[in-house]
C-alpha positions in Angstrom: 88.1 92.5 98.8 89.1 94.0 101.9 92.6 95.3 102.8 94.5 94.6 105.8 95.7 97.5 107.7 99.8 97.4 108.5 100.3 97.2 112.5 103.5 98.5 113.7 102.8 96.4 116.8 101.7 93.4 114.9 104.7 93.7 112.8 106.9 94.1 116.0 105.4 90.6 117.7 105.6 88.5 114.5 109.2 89.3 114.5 110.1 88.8 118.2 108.3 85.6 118.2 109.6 84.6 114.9 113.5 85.5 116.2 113.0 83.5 119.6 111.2 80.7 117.3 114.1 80.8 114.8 116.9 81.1 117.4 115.4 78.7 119.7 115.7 76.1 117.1 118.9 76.7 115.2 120.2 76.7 119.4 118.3 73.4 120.3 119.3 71.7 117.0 122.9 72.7 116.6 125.5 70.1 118.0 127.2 72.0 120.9 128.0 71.3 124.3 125.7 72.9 127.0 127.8 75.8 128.3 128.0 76.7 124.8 124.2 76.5 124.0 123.5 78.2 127.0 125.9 81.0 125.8 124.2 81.2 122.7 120.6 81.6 124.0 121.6 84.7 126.2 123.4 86.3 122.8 120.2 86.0 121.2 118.0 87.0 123.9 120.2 89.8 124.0 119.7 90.6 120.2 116.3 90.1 121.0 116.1 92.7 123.6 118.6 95.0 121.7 116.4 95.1 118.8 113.1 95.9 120.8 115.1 98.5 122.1 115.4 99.8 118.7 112.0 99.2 118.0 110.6 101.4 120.8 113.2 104.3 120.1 112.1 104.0 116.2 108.9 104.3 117.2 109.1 107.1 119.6 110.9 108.7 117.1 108.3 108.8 114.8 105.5 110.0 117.6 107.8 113.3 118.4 108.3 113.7 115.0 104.5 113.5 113.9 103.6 115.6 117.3 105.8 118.3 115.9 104.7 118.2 112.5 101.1 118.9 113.7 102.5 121.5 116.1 104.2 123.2 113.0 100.7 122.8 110.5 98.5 123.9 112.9 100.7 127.0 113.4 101.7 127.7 109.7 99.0 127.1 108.1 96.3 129.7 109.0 99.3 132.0 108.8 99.6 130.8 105.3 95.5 131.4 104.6 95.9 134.9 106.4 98.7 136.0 104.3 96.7 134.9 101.4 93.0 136.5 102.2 95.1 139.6 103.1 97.2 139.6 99.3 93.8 139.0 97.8 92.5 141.8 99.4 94.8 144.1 98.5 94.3 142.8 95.1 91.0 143.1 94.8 91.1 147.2 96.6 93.8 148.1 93.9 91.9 146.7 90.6 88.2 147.9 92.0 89.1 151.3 91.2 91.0 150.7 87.9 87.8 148.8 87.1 86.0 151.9 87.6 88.1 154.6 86.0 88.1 151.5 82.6 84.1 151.4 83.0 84.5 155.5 82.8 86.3 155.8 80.1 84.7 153.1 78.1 81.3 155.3 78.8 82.9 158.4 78.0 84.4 156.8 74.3 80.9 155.6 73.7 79.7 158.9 73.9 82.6 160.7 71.7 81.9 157.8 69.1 77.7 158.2 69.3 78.7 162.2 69.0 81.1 161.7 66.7 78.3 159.7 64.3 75.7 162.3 65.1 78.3 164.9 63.4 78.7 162.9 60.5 74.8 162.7 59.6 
């Protein structure tokens, strides 16, 4: 099964065409005199326009927002993996020699124990 993919702009045509469908009909079908009807249409076209207006500004919205948001990753995040490496860096420079002087004195307890059996025999 295959799923359909939401389109801003398909979404945005369904429900123009669906408003001018719907108004055109509940104008056309409603008992009124022709000045009246006439009025009518032009305060839905204008809710029509008004809210493709909205559309549009939604929609550029949403570009600058997504255009920043890229601006701000593709800024903050190799700062983010350069402040890691360096922390694990320093990390890894303080415990190699604290790794050595542990190796040293685990070799140099080895050796007082083995001397300190050798006395005993």
């Amino acid at each position: 099964m295959t799923k359909k993919k939401f389109s801003g702009k398909k979404f945005a045509k369904g429900l123009l065409i669906g408003g001018i469908i719907g108004g055109s009909a509940a104008l056309l079908l409603a008992p009124r005199s022709g000045k009246e009807t006439r009025k009518k249409i032009q305060e839905e076209l204008d809710d029509t326009f008004q809210l493709l207006k909205d559309i549009k500004t939604s929609s550029d919205d949403v570009r600058f927002h997504a255009s920043h948001l890229q601006e701000l990753t593709e800024t903050m995040i190799p700062e983010f993996i350069e402040g890691t490496q360096k922390s694990l860096d320093r990390f890894d420079f303080k415990t190699k020699f604290r790794l050595e002087d542990m190796k040293k004195q685990i070799a140099k307890i080895e050796t007082e124990i083995t001397d300190f059996s050798n006395s005993i025999k």
